[in-house]
VOGU-3710 file (C-alpha; in Angstrom, 3 decimals, decimal comma):
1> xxxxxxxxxx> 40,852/-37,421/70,420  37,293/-36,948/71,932  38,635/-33,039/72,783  39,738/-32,124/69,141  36,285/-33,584/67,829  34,866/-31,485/70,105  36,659/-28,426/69,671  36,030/-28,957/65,314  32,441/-29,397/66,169  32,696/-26,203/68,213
11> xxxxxxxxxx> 33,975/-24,042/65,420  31,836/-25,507/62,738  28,558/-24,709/65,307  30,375/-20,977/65,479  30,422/-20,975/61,331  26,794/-22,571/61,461  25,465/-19,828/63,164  26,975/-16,493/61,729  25,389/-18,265/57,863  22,192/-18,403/59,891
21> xxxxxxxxxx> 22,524/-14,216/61,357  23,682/-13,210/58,193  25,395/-9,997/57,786  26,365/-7,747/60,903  24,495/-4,368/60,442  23,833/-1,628/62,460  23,268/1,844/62,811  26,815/2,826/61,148  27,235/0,205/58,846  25,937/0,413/55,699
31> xxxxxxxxxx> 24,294/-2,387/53,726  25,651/-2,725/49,891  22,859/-1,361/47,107  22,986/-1,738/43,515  24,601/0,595/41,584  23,786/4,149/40,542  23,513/4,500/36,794  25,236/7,443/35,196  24,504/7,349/31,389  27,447/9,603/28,925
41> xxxxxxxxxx> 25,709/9,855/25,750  28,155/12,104/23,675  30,255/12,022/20,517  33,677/10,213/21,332  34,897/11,214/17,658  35,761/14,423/19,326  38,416/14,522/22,019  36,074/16,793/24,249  33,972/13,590/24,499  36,699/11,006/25,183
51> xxxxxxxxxx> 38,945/13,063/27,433  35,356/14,072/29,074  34,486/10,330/29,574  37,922/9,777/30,948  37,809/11,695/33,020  33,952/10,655/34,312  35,485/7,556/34,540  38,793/8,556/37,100  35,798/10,340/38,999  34,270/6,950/39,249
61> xxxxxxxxxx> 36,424/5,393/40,104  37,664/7,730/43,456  34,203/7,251/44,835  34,000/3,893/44,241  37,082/3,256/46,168  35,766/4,766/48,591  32,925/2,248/48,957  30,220/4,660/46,649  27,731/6,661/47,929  25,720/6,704/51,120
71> xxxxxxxxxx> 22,155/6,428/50,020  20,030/5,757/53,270  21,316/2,840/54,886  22,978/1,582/51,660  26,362/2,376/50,393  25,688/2,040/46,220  28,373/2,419/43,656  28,674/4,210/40,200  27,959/2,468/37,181  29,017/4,322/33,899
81> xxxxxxxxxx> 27,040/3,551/30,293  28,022/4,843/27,221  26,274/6,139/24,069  28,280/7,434/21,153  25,819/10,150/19,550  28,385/10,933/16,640  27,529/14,160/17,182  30,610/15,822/16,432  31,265/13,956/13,285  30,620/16,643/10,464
91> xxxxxxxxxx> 27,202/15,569/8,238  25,842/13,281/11,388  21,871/14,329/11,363  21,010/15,582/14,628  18,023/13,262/14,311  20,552/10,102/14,273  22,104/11,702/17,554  19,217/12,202/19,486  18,314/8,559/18,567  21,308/7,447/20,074
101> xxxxxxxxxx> 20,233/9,499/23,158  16,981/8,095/23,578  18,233/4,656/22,995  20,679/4,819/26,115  17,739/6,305/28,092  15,082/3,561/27,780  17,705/1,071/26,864  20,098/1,419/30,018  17,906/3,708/32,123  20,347/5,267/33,882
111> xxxxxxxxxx> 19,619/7,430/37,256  21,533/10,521/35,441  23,465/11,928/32,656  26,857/13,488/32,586  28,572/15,112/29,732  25,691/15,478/27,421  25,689/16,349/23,533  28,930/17,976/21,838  27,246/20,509/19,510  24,536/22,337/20,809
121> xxxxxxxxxx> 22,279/21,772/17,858  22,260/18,269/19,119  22,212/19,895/22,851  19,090/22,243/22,170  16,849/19,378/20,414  17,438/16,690/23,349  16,368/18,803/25,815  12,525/17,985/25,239  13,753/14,009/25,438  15,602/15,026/28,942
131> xxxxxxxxxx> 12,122/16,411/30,073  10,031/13,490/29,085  11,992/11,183/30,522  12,807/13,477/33,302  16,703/11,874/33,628  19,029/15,045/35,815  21,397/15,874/33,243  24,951/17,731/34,102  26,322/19,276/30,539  29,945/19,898/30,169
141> xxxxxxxxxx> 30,080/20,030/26,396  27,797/22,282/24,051  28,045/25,969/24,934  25,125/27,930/23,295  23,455/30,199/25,493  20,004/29,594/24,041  20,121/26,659/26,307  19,489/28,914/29,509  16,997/30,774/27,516  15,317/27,631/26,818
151> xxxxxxxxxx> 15,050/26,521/30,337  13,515/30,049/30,926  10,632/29,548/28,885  9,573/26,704/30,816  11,463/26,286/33,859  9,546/23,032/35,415  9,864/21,538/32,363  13,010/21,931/31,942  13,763/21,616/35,269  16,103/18,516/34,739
161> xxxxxxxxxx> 18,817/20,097/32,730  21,943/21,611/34,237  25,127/23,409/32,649  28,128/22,643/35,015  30,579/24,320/32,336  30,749/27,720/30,393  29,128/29,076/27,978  29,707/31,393/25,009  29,208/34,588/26,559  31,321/33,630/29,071
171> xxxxxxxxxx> 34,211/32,485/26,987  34,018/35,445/24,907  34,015/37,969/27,600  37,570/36,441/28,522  38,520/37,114/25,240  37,196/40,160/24,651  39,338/41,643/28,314  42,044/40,303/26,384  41,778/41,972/23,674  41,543/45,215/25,363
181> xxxxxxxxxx> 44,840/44,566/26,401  45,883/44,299/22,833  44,295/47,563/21,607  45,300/49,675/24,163  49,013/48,330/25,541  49,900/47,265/22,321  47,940/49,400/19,924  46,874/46,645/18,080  43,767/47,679/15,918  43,439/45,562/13,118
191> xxxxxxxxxx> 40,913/42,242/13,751  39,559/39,831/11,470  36,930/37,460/12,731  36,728/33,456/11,076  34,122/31,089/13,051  32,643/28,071/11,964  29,064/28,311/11,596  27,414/26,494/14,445  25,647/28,075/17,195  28,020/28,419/20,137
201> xxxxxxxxxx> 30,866/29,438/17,190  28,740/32,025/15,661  27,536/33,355/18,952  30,705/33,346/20,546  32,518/34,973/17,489  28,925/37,371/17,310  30,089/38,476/20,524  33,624/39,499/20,258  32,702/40,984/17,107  29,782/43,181/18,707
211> xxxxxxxxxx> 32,495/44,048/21,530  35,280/45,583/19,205  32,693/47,167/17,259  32,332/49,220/20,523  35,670/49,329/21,852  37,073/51,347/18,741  38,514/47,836/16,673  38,556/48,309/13,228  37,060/44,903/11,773  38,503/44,176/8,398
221> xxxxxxxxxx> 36,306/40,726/7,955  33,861/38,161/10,143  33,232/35,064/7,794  31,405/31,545/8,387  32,665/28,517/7,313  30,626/25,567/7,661  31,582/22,768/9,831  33,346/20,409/7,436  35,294/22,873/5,962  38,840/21,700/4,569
231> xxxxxxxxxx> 40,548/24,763/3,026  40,990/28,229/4,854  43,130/29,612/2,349  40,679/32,202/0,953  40,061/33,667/4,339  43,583/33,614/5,580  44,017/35,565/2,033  41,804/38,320/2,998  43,238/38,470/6,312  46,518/39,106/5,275
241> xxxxxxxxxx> 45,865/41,583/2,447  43,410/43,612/4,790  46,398/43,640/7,238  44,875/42,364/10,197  47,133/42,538/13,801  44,562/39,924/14,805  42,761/36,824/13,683  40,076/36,071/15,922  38,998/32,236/15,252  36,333/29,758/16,799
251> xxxxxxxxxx> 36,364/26,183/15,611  36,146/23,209/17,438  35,664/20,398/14,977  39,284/18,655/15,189  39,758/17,958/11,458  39,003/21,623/9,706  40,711/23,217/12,622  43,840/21,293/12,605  43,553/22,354/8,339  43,675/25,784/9,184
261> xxxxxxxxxx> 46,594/25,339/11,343  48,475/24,205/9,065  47,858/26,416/6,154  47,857/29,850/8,646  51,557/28,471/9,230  52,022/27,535/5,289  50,674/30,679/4,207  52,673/33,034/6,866  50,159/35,068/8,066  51,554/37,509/9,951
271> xxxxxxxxxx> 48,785/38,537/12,313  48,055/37,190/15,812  45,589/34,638/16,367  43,441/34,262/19,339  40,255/32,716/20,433  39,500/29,148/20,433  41,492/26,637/18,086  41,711/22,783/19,880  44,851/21,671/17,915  46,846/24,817/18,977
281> xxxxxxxxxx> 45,516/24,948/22,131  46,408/21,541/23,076  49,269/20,579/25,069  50,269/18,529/22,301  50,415/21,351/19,636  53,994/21,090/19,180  53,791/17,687/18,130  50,616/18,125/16,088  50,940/21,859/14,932  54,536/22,504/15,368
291> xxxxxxxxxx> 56,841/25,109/16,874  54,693/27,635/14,804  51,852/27,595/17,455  54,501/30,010/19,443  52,327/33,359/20,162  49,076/32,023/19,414  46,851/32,529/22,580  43,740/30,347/23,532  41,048/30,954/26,368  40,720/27,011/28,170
301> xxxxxxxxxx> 37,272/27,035/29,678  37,222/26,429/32,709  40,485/26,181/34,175  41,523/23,044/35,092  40,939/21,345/31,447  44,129/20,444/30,596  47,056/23,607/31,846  47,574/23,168/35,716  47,586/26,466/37,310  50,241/27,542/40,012
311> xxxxxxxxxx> 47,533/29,419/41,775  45,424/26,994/41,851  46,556/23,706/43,102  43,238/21,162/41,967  44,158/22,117/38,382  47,566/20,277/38,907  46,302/17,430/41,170  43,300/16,427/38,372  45,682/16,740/35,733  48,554/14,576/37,224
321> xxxxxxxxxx> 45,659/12,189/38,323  44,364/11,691/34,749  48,061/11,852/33,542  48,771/9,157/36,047  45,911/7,101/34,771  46,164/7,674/30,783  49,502/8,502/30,705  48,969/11,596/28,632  47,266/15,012/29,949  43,815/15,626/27,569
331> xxxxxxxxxx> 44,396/16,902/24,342  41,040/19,451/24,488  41,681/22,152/26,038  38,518/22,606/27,220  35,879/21,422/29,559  37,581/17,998/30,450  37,704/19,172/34,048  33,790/20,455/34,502  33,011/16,399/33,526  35,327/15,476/36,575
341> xxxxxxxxxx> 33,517/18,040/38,546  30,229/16,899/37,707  30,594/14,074/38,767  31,704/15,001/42,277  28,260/17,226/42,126  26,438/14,751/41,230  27,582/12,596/44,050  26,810/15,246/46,521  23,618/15,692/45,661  22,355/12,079/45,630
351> xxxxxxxxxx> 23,909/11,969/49,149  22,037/15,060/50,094  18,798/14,114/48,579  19,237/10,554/50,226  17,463/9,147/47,177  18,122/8,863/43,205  14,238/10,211/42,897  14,641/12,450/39,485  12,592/15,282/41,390  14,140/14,920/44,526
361> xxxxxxxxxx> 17,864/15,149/43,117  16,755/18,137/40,767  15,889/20,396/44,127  19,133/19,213/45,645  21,468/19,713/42,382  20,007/23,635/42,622  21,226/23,918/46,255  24,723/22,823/45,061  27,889/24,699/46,253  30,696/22,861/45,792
371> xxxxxxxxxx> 34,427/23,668/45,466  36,197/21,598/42,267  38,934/21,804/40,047  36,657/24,547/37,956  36,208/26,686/41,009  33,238/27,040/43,268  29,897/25,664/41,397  26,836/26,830/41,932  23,855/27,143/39,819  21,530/30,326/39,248
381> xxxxxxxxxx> 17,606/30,210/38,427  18,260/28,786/35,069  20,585/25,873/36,044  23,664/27,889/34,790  27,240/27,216/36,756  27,910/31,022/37,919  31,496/31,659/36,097  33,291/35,321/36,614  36,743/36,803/36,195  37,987/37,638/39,709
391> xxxxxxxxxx> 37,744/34,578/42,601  37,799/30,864/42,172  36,260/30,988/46,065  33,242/32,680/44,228  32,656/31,407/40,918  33,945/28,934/38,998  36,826/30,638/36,099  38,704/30,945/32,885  42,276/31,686/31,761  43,537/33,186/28,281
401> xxxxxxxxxx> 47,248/31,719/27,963  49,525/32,154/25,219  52,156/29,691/23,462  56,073/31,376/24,726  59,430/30,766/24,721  61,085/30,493/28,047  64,879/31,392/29,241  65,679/27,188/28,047  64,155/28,174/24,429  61,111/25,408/25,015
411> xxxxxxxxxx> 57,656/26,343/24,387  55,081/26,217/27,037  52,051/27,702/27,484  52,224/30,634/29,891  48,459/32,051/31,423  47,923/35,569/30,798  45,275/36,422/31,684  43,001/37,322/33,980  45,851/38,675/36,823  45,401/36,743/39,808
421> xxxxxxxxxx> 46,153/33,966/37,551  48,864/35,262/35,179  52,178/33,709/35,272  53,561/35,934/32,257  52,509/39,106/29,942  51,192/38,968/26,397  54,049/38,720/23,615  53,609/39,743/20,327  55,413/38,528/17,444  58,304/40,779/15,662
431> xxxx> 56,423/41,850/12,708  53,358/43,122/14,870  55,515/45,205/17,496  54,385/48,898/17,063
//
């Protein structure tokens, strides 16, 4: 009896006085911190912002697994805040967005921001909050390229902003390459330009429209329709009775472009369409558009956003990730991966930088290379992601695919272009074969 008393008292001394050490640390174990604050402020009306946040969030969550980051001798976790700017819903005041910005800054004061505004009017008019506040911000939405000329201007004020995505000279120099390849293998000549008149829109469309001016295209039309337009018939008129082989469209707010859809199929246009139209670009276009969608061909910027790639293996293991985890792939084709990416860059940095010191992270962010679903990111003088046309071991890239029928009579979408990523050749309707 007097040995088991002793032997309780002996563990309960043992208990006693591990309360009384505390912890075991040392120089490889890390002590838990608090966590690291990443704010999304963006409008979830859009499916850009919710499939971006989504995927923020499955980005989270892998590090966190993993125990979070290794800041000094702590080992701190992601914590993800969320501000819906509306700023995709057509007739929201970009005053009432950047409110909603400014709100989650001072309100939830979070370490960085990810994702960022949806339309670059919102983008372009936050920036000066970003600087005040001086909170590192990763875009993946808004794509005007004003934004880099902004930073220009005033480059250590400005010095918190970063574009981890494309922009719209970048997406319409795919597009324009692809529609050399229309001209001149399929003597296509024909092209009638529709955008909807917002910045990136009208600069991307400015672009293309600029490009076949010089590459011997002979444009029968380039029209604006403002954002919360709801009937495309009179331009889809035009386009058909100036005979146009190609309709060259930008539009990215869901509800006008998912009208024009529709009525381009209604109306039987028979002219090609290419450029940038989220419900026929989606991988659920067939249940949203229909089997009408078949020849229609889309640039996704960057890669990785919601086709996976056979060349390029990340594309497939994001996507069956965020499958895995939603149980649907995004509908946006579009910019879904840069948000995971950023992420994982933001991450890095921290780690690098050792610290969540706004000025300190900033000089680490611009040192970034890092390899992601996108391709490699790293950042010029103006806190651009470098994005070209010929090596995902470079820059980070693009692909132009087009809706086709394969051998089984399904519809898929097949990439196109540029080569290294092709797995098919442009097809062109029966009533536009020359």
């Amino acid at each position: 009896m007097v040995k088991k008393i002793s032997m309780v008292a002996f563990v309960l001394l043992c208990v006693m006085a591990i309360l009384c050490i505390g912890p075991i640390t040392g120089p490889g174990v890390a002590k838990a911190g608090k966590p690291i604050v990443i704010g999304v402020p963006t409008s979830l009306y859009t499916p850009f912002g919710r499939d971006g946040l989504k995927a923020v969030k499955l980005a989270v969550e892998e590090i966190n697994a993993k125990g979070g980051l290794k800041v000094g001798d702590q080992m701190r976790p992601f914590k993800v805040v969320v501000a819906d700017t509306r700023g995709g819903e057509p007739g929201t005041p970009v005053h009432d967005a950047l409110m909603a910005i400014e709100k989650l800054i001072t309100g939830k004061k979070p370490d960085a921001i990810v994702i960022g505004p949806f339309r670059s009017e919102v983008l372009m008019a936050s920036m000066d909050l970003v600087a005040k506040y001086k909170v590192p911000q990763l875009g993946t939405i808004a794509q005007t390229p004003k934004f880099q000329f902004k930073i220009k201007s005033d480059p250590e004020k400005y010095k918190y902003l970063f574009r981890v995505t494309t922009d719209a000279l970048v997406d319409a120099a795919y597009i324009n390459n692809t529609l050399d390849i229309l001209k001149n293998q399929y003597g296509l000549r024909n092209v009638y330009f529709l955008y909807q008149d917002t910045l990136w829109a009208k600069a991307f469309t400015g672009l293309m429209s600029k490009y076949c001016k010089k590459t011997g295209w002979n444009q029968v039309g380039f029209e604006g329709y403002a954002a919360g337009a709801t009937d495309f018939s009179p331009a889809l008129t035009n386009a058909k009775e100036r005979k146009a082989d190609v309709i060259g469209m930008v539009w990215d707010v869901p509800l006008g472009a998912g009208i024009f859809a529709k009525q381009y199929v209604a109306m039987r246009v028979p002219a090609l369409l290419i450029g940038f139209i989220p419900p026929m670009a989606s991988p659920m276009a067939l249940q949203t558009v229909g089997p009408e969608v078949e020849y229609s061909i889309s640039v996704e910027f960057p890669v990785g956003a919601s086709l996976a790639l056979k060349k390029l293996p990340k594309t497939g293991e994001f996507l069956s990730k965020f499958q895995k985890k939603y149980g649907s792939l995004p509908e946006a084709a579009a910019v879904n991966s840069s948000a995971y990416d950023a992420v994982f860059i933001l991450a890095n940095a921290i780690e690098r930088a050792g610290t969540v010191d706004p000025d300190a992270l900033v000089k680490a962010l611009e040192k970034t290379d890092y390899k992601g679903v996108s391709g490699r990111i790293r950042f010029n003088a103006q806190h651009i992601a470098v994005f070209g046309q010929k090596d995902p071991n470079e820059t980070g890239v693009c692909v132009i695919f087009q809706w086709q029928k394969g051998k089984d009579g399904k519809l898929r979408r097949v990439p196109v272009y540029p080569g290294f990523l092709a797995e098919g050749k442009i097809q062109l309707p029966p009533g536009l074969k020359k």
